[in-house]
C-alpha positions in Angstrom: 9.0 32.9 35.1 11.9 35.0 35.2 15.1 32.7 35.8 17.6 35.3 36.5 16.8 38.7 37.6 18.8 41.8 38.7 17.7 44.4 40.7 18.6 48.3 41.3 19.9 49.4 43.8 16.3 50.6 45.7 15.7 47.2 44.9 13.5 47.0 42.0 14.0 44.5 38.8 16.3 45.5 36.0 15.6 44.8 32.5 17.9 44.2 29.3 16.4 46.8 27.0 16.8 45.7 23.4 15.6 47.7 19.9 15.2 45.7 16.7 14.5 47.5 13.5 12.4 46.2 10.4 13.9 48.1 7.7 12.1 48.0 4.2 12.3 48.5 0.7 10.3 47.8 -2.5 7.6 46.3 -0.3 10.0 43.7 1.5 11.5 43.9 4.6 15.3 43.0 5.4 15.8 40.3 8.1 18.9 39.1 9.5 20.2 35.7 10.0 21.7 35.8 13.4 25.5 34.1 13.7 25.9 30.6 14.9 28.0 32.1 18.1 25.1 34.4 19.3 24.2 33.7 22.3 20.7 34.3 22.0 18.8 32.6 19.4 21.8 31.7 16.9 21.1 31.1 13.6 17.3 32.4 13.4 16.3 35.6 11.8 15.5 38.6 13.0 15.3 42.5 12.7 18.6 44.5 12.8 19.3 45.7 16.7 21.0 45.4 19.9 20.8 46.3 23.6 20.3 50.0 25.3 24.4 50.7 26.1 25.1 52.1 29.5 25.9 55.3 28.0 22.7 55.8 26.0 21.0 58.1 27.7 19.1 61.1 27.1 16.5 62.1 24.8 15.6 59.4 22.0 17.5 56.4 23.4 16.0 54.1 21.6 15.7 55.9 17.8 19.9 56.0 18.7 20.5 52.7 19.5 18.7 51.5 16.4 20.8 53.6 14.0 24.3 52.4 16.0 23.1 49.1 15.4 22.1 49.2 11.9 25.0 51.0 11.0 27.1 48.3 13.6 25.6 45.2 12.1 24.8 46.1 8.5 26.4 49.0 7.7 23.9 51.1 6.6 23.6 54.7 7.9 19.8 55.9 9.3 20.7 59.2 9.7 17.4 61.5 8.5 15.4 58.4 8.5 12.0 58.2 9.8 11.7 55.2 12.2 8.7 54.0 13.5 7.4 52.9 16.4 5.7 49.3 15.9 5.8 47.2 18.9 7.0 45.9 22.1 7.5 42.9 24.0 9.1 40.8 27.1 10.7 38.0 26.8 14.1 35.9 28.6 16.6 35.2 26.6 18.1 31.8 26.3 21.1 32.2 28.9 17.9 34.0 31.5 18.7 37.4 31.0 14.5 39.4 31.1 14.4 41.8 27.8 12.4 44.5 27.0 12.0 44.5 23.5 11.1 47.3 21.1 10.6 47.4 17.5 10.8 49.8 14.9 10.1 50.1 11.2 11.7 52.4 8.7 12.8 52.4 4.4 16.0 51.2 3.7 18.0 54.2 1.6 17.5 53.4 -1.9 21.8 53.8 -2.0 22.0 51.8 0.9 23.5 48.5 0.6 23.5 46.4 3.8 26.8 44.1 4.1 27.2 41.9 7.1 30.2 43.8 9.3 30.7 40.7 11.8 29.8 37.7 10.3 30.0 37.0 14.0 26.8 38.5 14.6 24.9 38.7 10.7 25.3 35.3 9.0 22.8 36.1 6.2 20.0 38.5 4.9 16.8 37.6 3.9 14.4 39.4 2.0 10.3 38.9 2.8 6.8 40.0 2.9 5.0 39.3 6.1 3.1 36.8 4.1 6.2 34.9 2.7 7.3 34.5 6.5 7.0 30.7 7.4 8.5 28.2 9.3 12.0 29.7 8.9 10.4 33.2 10.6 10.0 33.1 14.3 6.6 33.5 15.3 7.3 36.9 17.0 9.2 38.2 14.1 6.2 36.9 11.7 3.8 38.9 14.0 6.2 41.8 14.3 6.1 42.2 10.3 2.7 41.9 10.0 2.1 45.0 12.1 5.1 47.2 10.7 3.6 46.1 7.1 0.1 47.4 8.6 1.5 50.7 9.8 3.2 50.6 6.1 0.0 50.8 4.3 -1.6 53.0 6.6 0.9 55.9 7.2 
């Protein structure tokens, strides 16, 4: 049940819409450890992302908001990347807000080296392989890596 929910203005529910990317490299994937003051789920790990802005609109949204929040959080440029689609979800987020929630996968440049901008918002990185994913890995996340490693092996 949806605690909180806003509505348009013809009167229809409004969602948060959030993109999360699984980036990867030599087989692993890179996961976050989300800052003590987040208000969603502090301290857990997760993909790189962030919410939909106001101002992203237009064609590929979401591939956009990935790569300003890779390059926000991490510091790691996507530009030329390939990301791809692997899932998406619902869920309400700890202070009630409903989220639409939409994962990507794509490599990691091999010169890329991800530092944690706002230590605010990135407390750690983690390195894994969907099978190395246990009770620290939420299980979302842990289902969200098996699929991106799936469309790994078969793209």
């Amino acid at each position: 049940m949806i605690s909180s929910v806003c509505f348009t203005q013809a009167g229809r529910p409004a969602f948060v819409v959030n993109v999360e990317v699984l980036l990867r490299r030599n087989g692993r994937f890179l996961l976050i450890r989300r800052g003590a003051q987040e208000a969603h789920a502090p301290g857990m790990l997760a993909g790189v992302g962030g919410k939909v802005e106001a101002d992203g609109t237009g064609l590929d949204v979401l591939e956009e908001t990935a790569r300003r929040e890779v390059a926000e959080e991490i510091g790691v440029d996507l530009s030329g990347v390939e990301l791809g689609y692997v899932e998406s979800g619902f869920f309400v987020t700890d202070d009630g807000d409903p989220v639409i929630n939409v994962v990507f996968q794509g490599e990691l440049p091999a010169s890329a080296e991800p530092v944690a901008v706002s230590a605010e918002e990135v407390a750690g990185f983690v390195w894994l392989t969907p099978d190395e994913a246990g009770a620290d890995c939420p299980p979302w996340l842990s289902r969200s890596l098996r699929r991106a490693d799936i469309g790994t092996k078969e793209g």
